[in-house]
Structures are given as structure tokens and as C-alpha cells.
N, C-alpha and C positions, 0 to 999 in steps of 0.2 A: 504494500500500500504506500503509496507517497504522501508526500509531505500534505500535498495540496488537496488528497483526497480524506485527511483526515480536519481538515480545518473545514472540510466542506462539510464533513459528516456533524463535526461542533457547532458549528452553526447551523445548520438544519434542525436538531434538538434538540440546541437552547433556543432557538428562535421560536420553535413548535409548542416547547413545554411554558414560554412565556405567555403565547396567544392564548393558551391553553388555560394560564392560570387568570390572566385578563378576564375571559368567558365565564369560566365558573365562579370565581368570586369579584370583579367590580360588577358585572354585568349578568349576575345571578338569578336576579330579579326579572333582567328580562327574558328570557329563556328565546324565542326568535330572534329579534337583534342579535344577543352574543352568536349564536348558530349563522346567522347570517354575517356578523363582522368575522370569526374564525374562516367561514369559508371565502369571504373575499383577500381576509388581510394573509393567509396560507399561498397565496398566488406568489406574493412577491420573493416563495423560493427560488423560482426563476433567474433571481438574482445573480444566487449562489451558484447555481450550475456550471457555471465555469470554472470551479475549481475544479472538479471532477473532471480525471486522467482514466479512472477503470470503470467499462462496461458492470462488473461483480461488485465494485465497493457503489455504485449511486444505484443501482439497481434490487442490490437483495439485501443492501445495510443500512442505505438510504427512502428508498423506496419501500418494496416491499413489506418491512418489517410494519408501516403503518396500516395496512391491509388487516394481519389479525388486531392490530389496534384497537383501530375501526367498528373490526366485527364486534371485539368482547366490550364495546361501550354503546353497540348497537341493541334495541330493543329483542334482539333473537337471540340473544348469548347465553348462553346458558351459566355461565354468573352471572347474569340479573346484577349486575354493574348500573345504578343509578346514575347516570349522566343527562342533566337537561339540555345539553347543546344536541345531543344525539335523538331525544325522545321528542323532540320540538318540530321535528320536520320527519323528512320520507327515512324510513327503518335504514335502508341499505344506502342512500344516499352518499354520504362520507364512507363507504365503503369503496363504492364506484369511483371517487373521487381518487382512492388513493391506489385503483387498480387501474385507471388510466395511465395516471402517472407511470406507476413500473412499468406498463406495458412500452410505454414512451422511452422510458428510460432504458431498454434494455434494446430496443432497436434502433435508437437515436442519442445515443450515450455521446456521440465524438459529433452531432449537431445540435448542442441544446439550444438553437433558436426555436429549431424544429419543435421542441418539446416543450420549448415556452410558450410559440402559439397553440400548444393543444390547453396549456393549464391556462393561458391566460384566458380563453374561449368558456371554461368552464369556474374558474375563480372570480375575475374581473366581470365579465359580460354576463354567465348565470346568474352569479351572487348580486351584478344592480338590477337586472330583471326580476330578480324575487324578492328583493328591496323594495326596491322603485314600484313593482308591480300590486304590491300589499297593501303598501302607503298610500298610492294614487292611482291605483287600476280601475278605472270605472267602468269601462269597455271589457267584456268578460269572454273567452270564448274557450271550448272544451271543444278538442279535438281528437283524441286520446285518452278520457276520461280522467282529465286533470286539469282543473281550472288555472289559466292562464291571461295574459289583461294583455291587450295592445300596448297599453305604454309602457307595460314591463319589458317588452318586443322590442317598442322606439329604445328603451331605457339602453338595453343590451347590446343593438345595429351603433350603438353611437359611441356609449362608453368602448365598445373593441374598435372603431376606427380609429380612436385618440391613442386606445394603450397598447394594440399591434402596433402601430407606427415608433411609439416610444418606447415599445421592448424588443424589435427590432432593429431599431438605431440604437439601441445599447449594445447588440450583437455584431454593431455594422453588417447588418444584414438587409438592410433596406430592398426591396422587391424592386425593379427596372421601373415598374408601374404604382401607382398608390392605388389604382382600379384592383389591384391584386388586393389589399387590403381589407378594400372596400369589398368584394367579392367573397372574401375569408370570412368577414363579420356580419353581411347579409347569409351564406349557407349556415353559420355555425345558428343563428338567430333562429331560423327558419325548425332546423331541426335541434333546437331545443324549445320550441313554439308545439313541437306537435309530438312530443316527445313523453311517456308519462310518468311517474311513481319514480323519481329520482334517479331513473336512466339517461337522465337530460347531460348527468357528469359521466356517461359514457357519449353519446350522441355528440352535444357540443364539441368538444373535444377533438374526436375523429373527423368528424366530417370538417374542423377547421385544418385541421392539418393534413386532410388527405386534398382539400381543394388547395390550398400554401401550395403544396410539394406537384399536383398538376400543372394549377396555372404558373408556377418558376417551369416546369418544364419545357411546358407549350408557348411559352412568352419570346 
């Protein structure tokens, strides 16, 4: 393990276990909010990913390991672990969340831009459409058997054009086109729009990164 891959794995779980301790006790009270600020402010691991040198150490030490996390703070655990960040929204939710990720991380280890527009699709863009959507959704529509708001939609299509383009130019990755962009943060919207029961942080995710990796090809 190198140097750079152990500083990456330190700050990934003190940064983790701090959002963590945020949630549960300042924001105890609120049990949605905290649920919703953990999943937006967990985005900006992204950050980090550049220290990561091995496919094994961001993958199954970094990643992965938050997958049974997840599950044993999940309402299906069979510790029956009291967690209100977890019991506040969809059961497997934050599970998805952190099975994207490995899945990212284990075939895009040596591109984490790649893997920060799938998290940033499902941290930054989900988490303001389930914000935003809550607070001012007045426009209601059920596609999928999960209530969803237009302006949670508008919220998501806008917040991912600002914060693709700014976690992209922290990668010097910028796309030839900013339509690329624009085209990553309308599909990822779309199918987390029709998406349901907290598959949205599989959906988003993918579909932002498999349309990224086409339209660079095809551009």
C-alpha cells in the first residue's frame, strides 16, 4: 500500500465518521434533513480520490467495506441497529449508495473523474432533488410508484450542471463540449425521475456515467 493510498483511506473515515457524528447528534432531531445532509455532504469524497494509487486498497478498504455498513444500520439487519439517518428514508437506499460506488471504484480506480461523475449524479443532484423536492415540490408525479415533484427534477438538471463542470475542472477533465454536461445531468435526472424505492442511487449514477464515457467517445 502506498503512502498516498493510506492518507486517502484516513480521510475517507474520519471524514465519514465526522458527517456521521454531525447526523446523529446536532441534527438528531431532524431525522430527514440529517439523512439528506449525510447523503449530499458524503459526495464531496470525490475529493479524495486522487490519492488512491491501488485498484484493492479504494475498492475493498475504501469502498466496499461501507456496503455491510450500510446494510447493519439498515432497517433489515438483523441487529436491529437503531439509526435515524437510515430508518428516515428508503430501507436499502444508502446501501445502493455505497454499492455504486465500489462498483465505480473497482473499474475506474486509475479514472476517478469517471467515478466522481457517477457519485456526484447521485450525492449532489439526488440529494437536492429530495431536498428541494420535499420542501417545494408542489407539482407531484408517480411514475414508478414513488412520489417524485418537478422541481425536485428542475432542482437536480441544475444543481449537476454547476457541480459536473466544477468537479470536472478539479480533475482537468473538462468534456471538448459543456452540451456533454448538460446531457450527463439531463439523462442522470430523467432516470432518477422514474426510478423507485431508493434504486435512484443505482440509476443516477450509471446512467450519468455510462452517457460521460459515450458522448467523450463519440464527440
Amino acid at each position: 500500500m502506498m503512502q498516498s493510498d493510506l492518507i486517502g483511506l484516513l480521510l475517507v473515515y474520519s471524514y465519514v465518521i465526522i458527517l456521521i457524528l454531525i447526523s446523529e447528534k446536532i441534527l438528531k432531531n431532524y431525522p430527514s434533513i440529517s439523512r439528506k445532509f449525510l447523503h449530499i455532504m458524503v459526495g464531496n469524497i470525490i475529493f479524495i480520490l486522487p490519492l488512491f494509487t491501488s485498484r484493492e486498497v479504494i475498492t475493498f478498504l475504501a469502498a466496499a467495506p461501507f456496503i455491510l455498513l450500510t446494510f447493519l444500520i439498515s432497517p433489515y439487519s438483523p441487529l436491529k441497529i437503531k439509526n435515524r439517518v437510515s430508518a428516515s428514508g428508503h430501507g436499502f437506499g444508502l446501501v445502493y449508495y455505497a454499492i455504486s460506488w465500489t462498483i465505480l471504484a473497482f473499474f475506474f480506480y486509475n479514472q476517478p473523474w469517471v467515478i466522481a461523475v457517477g457519485i456526484a449524479a447521485m450525492s449532489y443532484g439526488d440529494g437536492m432533488a429530495a431536498l428541494i423536492g420535499e420542501r417545494y415540490g408542489k407539482r407531484k408525479f408517480n411514475i414508478s410508484g414513488d412520489k417524485k415533484s418537478l422541481e425536485g427534477s428542475l432542482a437536480m438538471f441544475l444543481v449537476l450542471i454547476i457541480t459536473l463542470g466544477g468537479v470536472l475542472a478539479y480533475y482537468n477533465a473538462l468534456p471538448p463540449s459543456y452540451l456533454i454536461i448538460v446531457a450527463v445531468a439531463l439523462v442522470a435526472t430523467v432516470f432518477e425521475a422514474i426510478t423507485p424505492k431508493g434504486l435512484d442511487n443505482l440509476s443516477a449514477c450509471f446512467s450519468a456515467v455510462a452517457t460521460y464515457l459515450i458522448l467523450i467517445y463519440l464527440w
